[in-house]
N, C-alpha and C positions, 0 to 999 in steps of 0.2 A: 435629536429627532430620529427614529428607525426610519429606514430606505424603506422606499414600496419596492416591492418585490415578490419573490419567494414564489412556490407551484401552485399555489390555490389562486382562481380566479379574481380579480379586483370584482367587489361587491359595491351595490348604494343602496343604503338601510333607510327607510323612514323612521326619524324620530318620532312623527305623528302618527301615524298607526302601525308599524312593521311592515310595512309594503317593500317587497326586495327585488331588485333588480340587480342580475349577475352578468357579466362581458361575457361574448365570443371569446374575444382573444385579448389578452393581457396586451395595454400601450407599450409601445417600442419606447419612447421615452415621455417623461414627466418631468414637468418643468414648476419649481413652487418660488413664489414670491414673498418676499415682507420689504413694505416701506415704510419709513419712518420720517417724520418731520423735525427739522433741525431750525432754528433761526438764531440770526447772527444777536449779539447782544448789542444794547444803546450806547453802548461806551463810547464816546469821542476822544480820537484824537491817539489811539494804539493803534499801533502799526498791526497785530492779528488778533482781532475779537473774538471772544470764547462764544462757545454755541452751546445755546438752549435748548432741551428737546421740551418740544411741544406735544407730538402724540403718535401713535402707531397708527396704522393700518391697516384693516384684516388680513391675513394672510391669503393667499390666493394660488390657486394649481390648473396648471392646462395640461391638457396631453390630446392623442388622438387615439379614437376607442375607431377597428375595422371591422363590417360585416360583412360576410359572403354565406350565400345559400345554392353555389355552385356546386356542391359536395351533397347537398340536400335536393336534390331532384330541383332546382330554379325556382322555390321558393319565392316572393315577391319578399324582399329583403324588408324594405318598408313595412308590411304590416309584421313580418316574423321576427323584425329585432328593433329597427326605427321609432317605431311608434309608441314601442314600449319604456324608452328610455325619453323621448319627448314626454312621454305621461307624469313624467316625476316634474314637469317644468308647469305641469297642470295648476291652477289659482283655484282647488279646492277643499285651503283647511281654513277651517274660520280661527283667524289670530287669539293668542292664548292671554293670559291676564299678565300686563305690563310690558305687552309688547309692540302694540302699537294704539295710535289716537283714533284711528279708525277700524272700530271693530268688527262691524259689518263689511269690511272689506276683507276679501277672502286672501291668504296668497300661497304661493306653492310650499310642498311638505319639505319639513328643513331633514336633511339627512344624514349619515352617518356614512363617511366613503372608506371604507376598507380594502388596504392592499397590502397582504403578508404581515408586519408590524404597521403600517403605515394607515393610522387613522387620525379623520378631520371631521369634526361636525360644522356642516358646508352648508348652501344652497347651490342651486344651478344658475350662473349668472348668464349664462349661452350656448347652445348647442347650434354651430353649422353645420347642416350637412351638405356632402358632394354623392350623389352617384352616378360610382364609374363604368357601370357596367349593367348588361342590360339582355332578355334573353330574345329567345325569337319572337316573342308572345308580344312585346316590349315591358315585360314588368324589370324592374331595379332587383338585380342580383348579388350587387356589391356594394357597400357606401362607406365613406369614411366623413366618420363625425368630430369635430375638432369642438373640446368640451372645455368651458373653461368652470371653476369651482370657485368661490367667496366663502371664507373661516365665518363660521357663526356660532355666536355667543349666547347660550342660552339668557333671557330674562331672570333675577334671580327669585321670580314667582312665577314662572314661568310651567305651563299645564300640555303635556302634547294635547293635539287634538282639539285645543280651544274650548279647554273650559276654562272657567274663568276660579274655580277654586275655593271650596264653604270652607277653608280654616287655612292658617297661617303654617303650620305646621301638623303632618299626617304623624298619626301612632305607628308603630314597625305592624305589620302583621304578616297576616300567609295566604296564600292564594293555590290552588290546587289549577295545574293547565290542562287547559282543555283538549281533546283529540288532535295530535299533528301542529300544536301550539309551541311556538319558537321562543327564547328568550325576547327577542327583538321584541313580537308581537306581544307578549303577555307586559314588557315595560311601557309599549304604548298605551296600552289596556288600561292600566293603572294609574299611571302617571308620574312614572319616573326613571331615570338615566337606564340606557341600555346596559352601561357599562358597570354602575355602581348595584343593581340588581346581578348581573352575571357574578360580579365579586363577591355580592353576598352570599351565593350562594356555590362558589365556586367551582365556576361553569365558563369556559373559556371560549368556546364557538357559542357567539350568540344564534345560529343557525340551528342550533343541534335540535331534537325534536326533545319537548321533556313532556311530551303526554303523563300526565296519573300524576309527576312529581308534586310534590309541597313545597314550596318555594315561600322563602323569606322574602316581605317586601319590605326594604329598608329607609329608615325615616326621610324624608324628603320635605323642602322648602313650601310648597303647597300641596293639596288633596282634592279630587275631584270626586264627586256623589257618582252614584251608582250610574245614574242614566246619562251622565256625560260621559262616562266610559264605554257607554255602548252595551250598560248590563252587570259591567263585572263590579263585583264588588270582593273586598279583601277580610277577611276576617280576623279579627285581634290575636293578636298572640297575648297579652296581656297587655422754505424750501424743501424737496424731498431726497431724503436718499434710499436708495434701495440695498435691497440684498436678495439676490437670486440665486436659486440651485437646481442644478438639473440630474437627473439621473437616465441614463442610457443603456437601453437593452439590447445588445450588440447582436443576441441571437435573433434580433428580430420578433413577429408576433408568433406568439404561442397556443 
């Protein structure tokens, strides 16, 4: 597994639409879990019973993301960074096909968390926040939010966005992006993996702008019609145990 790390900002990408949300300051440390379930076998009568595994566990990441707008003329931190990372915890994509029994229930955008090599396609299972600090005005100048992340597995018909999918399997085509249009944005568009569209087309920051390009859309488990994409449409080419690890950033927030 690569370390999170590295000088570029930790990002959280929207699978469902490209909606991005970028840190202040890169976590001092990150901490990722996997547990796994083991059970003892029926055997009577041995003295040490062999163990069964039964099943995993998502994997799971916490760390603690800091804001300050003391540098920024006292900002009210809440609406300038808070609010904005609460929004990703918002209940408004409507669930895609094969993912859940209840379709009309909406739930939050599954995302894609990137730090240096270190990416998870997650959701947000909590954000606490604390604010520590406060100006004369009394707006919140400072806050530290303790975030924690759940591994998510995409459905394997699974549509960003919540459609639900006119064919079993989509033709390759091509798609041309639109003004100031991201890898991110144009795989949500579509409906299909940020990362398996960046590859196709071998494009490394799904961030980068590809205004004008031509872009390969590469075959995917389901398809979604025009107006569930929002317009776009693509045109043919032809007991438990665990295990924990933590990583520690000595220099502190950056």
């Amino acid at each position: 597994m690569p370390l999170p790390g590295g000088s570029s900002k930790a990002k959280f990408i929207s699978l469902d639409d490209g909606l991005m949300f970028e840190v202040q300051y890169n976590p001092k440390d990150f901490k990722v879990n996997k547990a796994m379930t083991w059970e003892e076998s029926s055997t009577q009568g041995d003295d040490a019973n062999t163990l069964q595994f039964q099943k995993g566990a998502p994997m799971t990441a916490s760390f603690e993301l800091m804001f300050d707008t003391t540098a920024d003329g006292n900002q009210n931190v809440q609406s300038t960074w808070v609010n904005s990372l609460l929004a990703l915890t918002n209940a408004e994509v409507k669930p895609g096909k094969g993912e859940a029994k209840e379709l009309d229930k909406k739930r939050p955008r599954a995302l894609m968390f990137q730090w240096g090599g270190f990416v998870m396609d997650c959701v947000i299972e909590s954000v606490n926040v604390t604010y520590l600090m406060f100006s004369s005005s009394g707006d919140a100048v400072r806050a530290s939010c303790q975030v924690q992340l759940k591994e998510w597995t995409k459905p394997k018909a699974f549509v960003p966005g919540g459609g639900t999918g006119s064919n079993e399997v989509a033709s390759e085509g091509l798609v041309v992006a639109r003004g100031g249009e991201t890898i991110a944005q144009i795989a949500a568009s579509v409906g299909v993996d940020v990362r398996a569209l960046a590859r196709a087309n071998g494009i490394s920051d799904p961030l980068a702008d590809c205004t004008g390009k031509t872009l390969k859309v590469p075959r995917v488990s389901a398809s979604v019609s025009a107006n569930e994409r929002g317009g776009r449409a693509s045109v043919s080419a032809a007991g438990i145990g665990s295990a924990s690890t933590s990583w520690g950033r000595g220099g502190g927030r950056r």
